[in-house]
MIDOSE-1310 file (N, C-alpha, C; in nm, 2 decimals, decimal comma, always signed):
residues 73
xxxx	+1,43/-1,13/+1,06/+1,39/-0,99/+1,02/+1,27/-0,95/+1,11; +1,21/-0,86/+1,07/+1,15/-0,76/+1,18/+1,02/-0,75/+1,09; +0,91/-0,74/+1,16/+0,81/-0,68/+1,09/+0,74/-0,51/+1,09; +0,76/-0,43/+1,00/+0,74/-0,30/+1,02/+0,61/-0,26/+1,09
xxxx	+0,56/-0,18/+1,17/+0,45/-0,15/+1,26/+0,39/-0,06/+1,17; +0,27/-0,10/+1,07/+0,19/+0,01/+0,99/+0,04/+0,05/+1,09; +0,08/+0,06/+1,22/-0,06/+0,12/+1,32/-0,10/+0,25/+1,24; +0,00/+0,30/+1,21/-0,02/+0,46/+1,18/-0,05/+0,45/+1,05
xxxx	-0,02/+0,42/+0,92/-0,08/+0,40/+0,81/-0,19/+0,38/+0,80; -0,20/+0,25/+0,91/-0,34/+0,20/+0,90/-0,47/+0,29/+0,97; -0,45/+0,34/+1,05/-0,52/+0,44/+1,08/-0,53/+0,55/+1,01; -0,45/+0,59/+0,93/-0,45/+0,71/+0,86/-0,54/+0,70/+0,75
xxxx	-0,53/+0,58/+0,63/-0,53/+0,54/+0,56/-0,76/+0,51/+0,61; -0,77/+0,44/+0,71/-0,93/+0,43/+0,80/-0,98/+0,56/+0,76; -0,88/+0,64/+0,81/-0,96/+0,79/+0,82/-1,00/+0,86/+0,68; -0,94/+0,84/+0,62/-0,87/+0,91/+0,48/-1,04/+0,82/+0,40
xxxx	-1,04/+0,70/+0,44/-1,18/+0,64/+0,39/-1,27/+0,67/+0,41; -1,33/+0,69/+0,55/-1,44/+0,73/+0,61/-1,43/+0,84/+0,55; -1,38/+0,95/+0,55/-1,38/+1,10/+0,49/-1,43/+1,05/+0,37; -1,39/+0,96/+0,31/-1,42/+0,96/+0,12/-1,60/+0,92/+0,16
xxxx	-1,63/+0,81/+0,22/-1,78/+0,79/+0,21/-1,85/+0,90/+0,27; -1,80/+0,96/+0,34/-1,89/+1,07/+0,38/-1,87/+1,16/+0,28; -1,78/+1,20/+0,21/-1,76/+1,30/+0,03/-1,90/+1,22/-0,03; -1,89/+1,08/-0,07/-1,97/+0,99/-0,15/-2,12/+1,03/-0,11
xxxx	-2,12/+1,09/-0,03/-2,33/+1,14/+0,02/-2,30/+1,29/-0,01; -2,21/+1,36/-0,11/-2,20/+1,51/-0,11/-2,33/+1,53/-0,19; -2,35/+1,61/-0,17/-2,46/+1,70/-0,29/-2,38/+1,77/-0,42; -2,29/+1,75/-0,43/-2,23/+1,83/-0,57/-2,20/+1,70/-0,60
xxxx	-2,23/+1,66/-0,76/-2,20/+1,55/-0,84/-2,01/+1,53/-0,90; -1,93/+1,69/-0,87/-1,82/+1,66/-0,89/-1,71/+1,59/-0,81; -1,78/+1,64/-0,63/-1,73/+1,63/-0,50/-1,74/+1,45/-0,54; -1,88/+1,39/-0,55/-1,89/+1,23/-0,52/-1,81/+1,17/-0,69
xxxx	-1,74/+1,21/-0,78/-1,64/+1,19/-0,89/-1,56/+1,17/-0,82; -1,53/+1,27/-0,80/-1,36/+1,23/-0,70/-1,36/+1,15/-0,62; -1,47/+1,12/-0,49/-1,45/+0,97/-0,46/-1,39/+0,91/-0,50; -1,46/+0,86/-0,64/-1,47/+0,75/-0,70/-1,33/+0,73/-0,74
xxxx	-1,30/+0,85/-0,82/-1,18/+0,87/-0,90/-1,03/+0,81/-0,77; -1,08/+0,89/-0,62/-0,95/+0,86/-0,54/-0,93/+0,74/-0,51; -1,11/+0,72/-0,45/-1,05/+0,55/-0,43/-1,02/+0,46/-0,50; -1,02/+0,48/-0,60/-0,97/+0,37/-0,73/-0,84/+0,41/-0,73
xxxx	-0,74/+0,52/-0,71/-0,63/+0,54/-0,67/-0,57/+0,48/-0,59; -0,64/+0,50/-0,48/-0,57/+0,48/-0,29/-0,54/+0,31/-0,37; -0,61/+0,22/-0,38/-0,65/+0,07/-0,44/-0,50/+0,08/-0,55; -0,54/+0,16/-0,63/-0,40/+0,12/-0,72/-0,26/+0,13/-0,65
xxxx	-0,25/+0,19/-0,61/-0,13/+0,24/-0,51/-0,12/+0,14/-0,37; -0,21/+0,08/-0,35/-0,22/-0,07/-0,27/-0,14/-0,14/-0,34; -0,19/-0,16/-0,44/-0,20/-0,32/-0,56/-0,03/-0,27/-0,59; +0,03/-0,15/-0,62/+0,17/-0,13/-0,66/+0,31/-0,18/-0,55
xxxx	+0,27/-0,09/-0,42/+0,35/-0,14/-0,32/+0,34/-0,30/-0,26; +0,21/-0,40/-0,30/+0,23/-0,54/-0,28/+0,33/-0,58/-0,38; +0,34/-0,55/-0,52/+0,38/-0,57/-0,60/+0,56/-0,56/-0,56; +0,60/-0,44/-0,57/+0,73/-0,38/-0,50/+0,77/-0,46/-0,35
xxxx	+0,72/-0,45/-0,27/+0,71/-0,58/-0,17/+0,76/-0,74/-0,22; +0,67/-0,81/-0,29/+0,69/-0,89/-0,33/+0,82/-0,94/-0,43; +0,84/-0,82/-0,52/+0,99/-0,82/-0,59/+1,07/-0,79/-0,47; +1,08/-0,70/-0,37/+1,19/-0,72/-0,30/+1,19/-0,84/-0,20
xxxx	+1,12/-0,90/-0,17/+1,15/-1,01/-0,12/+1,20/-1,14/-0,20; +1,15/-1,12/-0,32/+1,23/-1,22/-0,41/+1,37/-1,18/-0,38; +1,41/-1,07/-0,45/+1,53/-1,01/-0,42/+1,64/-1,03/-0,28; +1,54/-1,05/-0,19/+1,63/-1,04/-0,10/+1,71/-1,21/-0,03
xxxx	+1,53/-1,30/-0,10/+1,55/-1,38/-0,07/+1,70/-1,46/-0,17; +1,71/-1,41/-0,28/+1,80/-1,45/-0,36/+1,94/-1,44/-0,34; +1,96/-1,28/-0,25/+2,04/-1,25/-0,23/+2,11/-1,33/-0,12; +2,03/-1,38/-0,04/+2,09/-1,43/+0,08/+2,10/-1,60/+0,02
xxxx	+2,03/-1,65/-0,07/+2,10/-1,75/-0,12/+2,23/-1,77/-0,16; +2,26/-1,66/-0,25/+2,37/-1,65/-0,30/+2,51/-1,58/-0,19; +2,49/-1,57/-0,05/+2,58/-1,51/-0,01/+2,60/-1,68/+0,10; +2,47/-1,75/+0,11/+2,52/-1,89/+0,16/+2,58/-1,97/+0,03
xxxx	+2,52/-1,94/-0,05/+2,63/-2,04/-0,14/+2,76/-2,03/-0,20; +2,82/-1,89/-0,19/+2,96/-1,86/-0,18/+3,01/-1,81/-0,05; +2,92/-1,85/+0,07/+2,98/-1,80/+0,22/+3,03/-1,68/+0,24; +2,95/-1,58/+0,17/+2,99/-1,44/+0,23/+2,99/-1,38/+0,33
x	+3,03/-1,33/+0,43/+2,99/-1,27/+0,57/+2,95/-1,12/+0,55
């Protein structure tokens, strides 16, 4: 298998932060909430797709067990 190229996520994702710390020095106290509020999002939304990741690799790995142990092509 292949490993997917997240250059562009990962960049995007850099950017998308630096933007929030620089929100985090706003002068309006609702502007530096949402920070907080997003990045504890962006984080949860991390923490879900490892999760999803990790089930499908169980998945997949099981799958291809089971296609060696009845020799499916």
């Amino acid at each position: 298998m292949f490993e997917q190229d997240n250059t562009y996520n990962e960049v995007r994702e850099k950017s998308i932060r630096s933007w929030l710390e620089e929100m985090s020095r706003h002068e309006d106290v609702a502007v530096r909430g949402g920070v907080k509020v997003t990045t504890e999002y962006l984080d949860d939304l991390k923490k879900k797709i490892k999760v999803l990741e990790e089930k499908n690799k169980l998945k997949d790995d099981y799958l291809k067990k089971m296609k060696e142990r009845y020799k499916i092509k």
